[in-house]
C-alpha positions in Angstrom: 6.3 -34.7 4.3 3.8 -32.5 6.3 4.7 -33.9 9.5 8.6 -33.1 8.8 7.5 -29.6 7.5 5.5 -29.4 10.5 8.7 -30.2 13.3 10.9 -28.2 11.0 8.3 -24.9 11.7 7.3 -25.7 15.4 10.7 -27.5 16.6 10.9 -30.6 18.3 10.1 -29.9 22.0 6.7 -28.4 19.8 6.6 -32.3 17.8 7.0 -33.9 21.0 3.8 -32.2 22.9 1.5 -33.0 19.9 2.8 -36.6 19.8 4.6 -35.7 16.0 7.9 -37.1 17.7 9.4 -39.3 20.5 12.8 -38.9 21.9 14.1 -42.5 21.7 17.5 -41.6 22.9 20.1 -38.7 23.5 20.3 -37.5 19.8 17.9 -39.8 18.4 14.1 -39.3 17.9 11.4 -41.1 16.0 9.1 -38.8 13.7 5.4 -40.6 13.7 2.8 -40.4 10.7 -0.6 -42.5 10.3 -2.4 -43.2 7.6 -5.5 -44.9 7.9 -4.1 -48.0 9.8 -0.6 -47.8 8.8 1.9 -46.2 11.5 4.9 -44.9 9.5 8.3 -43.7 11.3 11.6 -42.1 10.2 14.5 -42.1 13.1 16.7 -39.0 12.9 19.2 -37.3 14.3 20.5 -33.8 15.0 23.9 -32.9 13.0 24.2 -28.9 13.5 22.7 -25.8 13.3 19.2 -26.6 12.0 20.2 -29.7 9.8 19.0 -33.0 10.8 19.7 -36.4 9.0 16.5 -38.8 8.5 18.1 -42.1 8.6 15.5 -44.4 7.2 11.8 -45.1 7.8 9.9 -47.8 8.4 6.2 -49.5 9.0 5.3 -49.7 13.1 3.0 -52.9 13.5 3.9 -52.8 17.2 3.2 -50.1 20.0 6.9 -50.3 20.7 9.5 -49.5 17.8 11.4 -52.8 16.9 14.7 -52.8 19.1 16.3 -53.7 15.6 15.4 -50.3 14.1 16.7 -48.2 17.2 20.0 -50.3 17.2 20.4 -49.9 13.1 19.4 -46.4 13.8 22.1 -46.0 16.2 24.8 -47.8 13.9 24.1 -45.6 11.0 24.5 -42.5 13.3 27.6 -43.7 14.8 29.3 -44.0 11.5 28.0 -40.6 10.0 29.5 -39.1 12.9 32.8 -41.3 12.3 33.0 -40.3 8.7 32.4 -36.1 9.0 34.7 -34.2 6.8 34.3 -31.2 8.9 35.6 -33.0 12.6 
């Protein structure tokens, strides 16, 4: 929850230069967190305004993140976008 606080403060451009987040695509980014030897990562997105939507989160085992996530990531984005009451 720190590291979210933390991006929600300084901004993202801010979480990118101190490695908090990585853009993985347009509109998609990965928030990073370590404890000890466990890498933890949410994917997000940007809705409006200052709201963004954590999608889910997962353990990293690999230096890349799993092509599965980013493509489930996508998926759930897509279809949040699809089912807006406020198009």
């Amino acid at each position: 929850m720190a590291r979210i606080a933390a991006v929600s403060k300084n901004g993202i451009e801010v979480g990118i230069e101190h490695d908090w987040v990585k853009r993985i695509d347009k509109n998609l980014y990965e928030i990073r967190s370590r404890v000890s030897n466990n890498q933890q990562r949410g994917l997000y997105f940007h809705v409006d305004g200052p709201r963004y939507i954590i999608m889910h989160g997962f353990t990293k085992k690999r230096e890349k993140t799993p092509p599965r996530e980013i493509k489930h990531a996508k998926e759930l984005r897509k279809e949040y976008f699809c089912n807006r009451k406020d198009k």
